[in-house]
VOVEX-428425 format. One line per 2 residues: number of its first residue (from 1); their letters; for each residue z, y, x of C-alpha. Coordinates in Angstrom, 3 decimals, always signed. Example, Ala and Ser with C-alpha at 12.3 -4.5 7.8 and 13.67 -1.06 7.14 Angstrom:
<sites>
1> AS> +7.800/-4.500/+12.300; +7.140/-1.060/+13.670
</sites>
This chain:
<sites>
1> XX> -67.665/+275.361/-78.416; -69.612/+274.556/-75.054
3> XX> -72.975/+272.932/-74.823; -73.713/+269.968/-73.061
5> XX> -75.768/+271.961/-71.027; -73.588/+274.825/-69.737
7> XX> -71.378/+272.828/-67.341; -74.859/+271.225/-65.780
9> XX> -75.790/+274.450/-65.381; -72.873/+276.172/-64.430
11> XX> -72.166/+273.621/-61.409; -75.648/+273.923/-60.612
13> XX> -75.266/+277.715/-59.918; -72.084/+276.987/-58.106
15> XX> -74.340/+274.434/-55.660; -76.652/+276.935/-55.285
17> XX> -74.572/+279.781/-54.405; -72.315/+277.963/-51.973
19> XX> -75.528/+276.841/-50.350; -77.149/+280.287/-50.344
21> XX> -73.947/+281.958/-48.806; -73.396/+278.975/-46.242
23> XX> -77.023/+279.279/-44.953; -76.487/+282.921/-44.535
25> XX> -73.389/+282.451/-42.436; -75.032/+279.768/-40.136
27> XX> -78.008/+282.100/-39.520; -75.275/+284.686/-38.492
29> XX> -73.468/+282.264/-36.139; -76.812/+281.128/-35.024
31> XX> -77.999/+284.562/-33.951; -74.764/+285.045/-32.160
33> XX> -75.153/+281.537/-30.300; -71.685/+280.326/-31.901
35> XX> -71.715/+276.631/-33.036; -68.477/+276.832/-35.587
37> XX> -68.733/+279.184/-38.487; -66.013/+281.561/-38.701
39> XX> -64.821/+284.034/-40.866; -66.814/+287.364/-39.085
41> XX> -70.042/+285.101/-40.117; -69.011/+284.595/-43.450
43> XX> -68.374/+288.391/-44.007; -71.654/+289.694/-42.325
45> XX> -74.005/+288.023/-44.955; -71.867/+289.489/-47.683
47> XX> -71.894/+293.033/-45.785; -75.497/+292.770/-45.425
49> XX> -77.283/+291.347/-48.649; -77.284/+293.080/-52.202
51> XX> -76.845/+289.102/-53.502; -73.155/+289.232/-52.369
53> XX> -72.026/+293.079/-53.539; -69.475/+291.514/-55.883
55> XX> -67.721/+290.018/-53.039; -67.123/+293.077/-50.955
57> XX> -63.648/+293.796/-52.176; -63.015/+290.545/-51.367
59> XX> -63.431/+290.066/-47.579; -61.894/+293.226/-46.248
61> XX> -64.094/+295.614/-44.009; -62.317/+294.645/-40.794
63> XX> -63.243/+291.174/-40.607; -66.848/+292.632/-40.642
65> XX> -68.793/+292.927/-38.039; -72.403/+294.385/-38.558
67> XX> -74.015/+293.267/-35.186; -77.638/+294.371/-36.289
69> XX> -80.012/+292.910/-38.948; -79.553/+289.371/-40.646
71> XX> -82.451/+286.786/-40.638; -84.491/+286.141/-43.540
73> XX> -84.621/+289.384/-45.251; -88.097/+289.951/-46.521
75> XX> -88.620/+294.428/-46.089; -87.519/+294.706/-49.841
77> XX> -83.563/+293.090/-48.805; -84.562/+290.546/-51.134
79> XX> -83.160/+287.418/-49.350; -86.042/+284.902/-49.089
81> XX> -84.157/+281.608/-49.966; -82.286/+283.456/-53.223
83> XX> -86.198/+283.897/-54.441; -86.857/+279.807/-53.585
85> XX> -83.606/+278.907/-55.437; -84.531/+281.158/-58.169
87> XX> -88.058/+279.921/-58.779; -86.475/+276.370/-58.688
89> XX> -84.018/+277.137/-61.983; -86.729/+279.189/-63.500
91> XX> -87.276/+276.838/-66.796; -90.971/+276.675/-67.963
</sites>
């Protein structure tokens, strides 16, 4: 049986990862002056962040084009909105 809880919860991680990997792909079509988010700026956030790994063997390495280093990494590769998001859920 499910708690009340876990769909809440579960569709609030959903939000948050759609929104995490969306602002990722704008900053990528941003730095490469393109208005319309295609699938190249999709791939290059998943490429470049360890948030994404577990969608590598989704996008396949030919749509990717690495085009030099993303915005908002912090030195660590530690993207700096995953943190935000995170210390938002954190329950305390």
């Amino acid at each position: 049986m499910i708690s009340a809880e876990t769909p809440v919860l579960f569709a609030k991680a959903c939000d948050i990862f759609i929104q995490e990997l969306t602002l990722c792909s704008w900053l990528h079509a941003e730095e490469n002056k393109c208005r319309t988010l295609q699938k190249n700026d999709i791939a290059a956030p998943i490429s470049r962040t360890d948030t994404f790994d577990f969608l590598v063997d989704i996008i396949p390495r030919d749509e990717v084009k690495d085009e030099g280093v993303g915005l908002g990494l912090s030195p660590g590769g530690v993207h700096i909105i995953t943190l935000h998001w995170a210390s938002l859920l954190r329950v305390g």
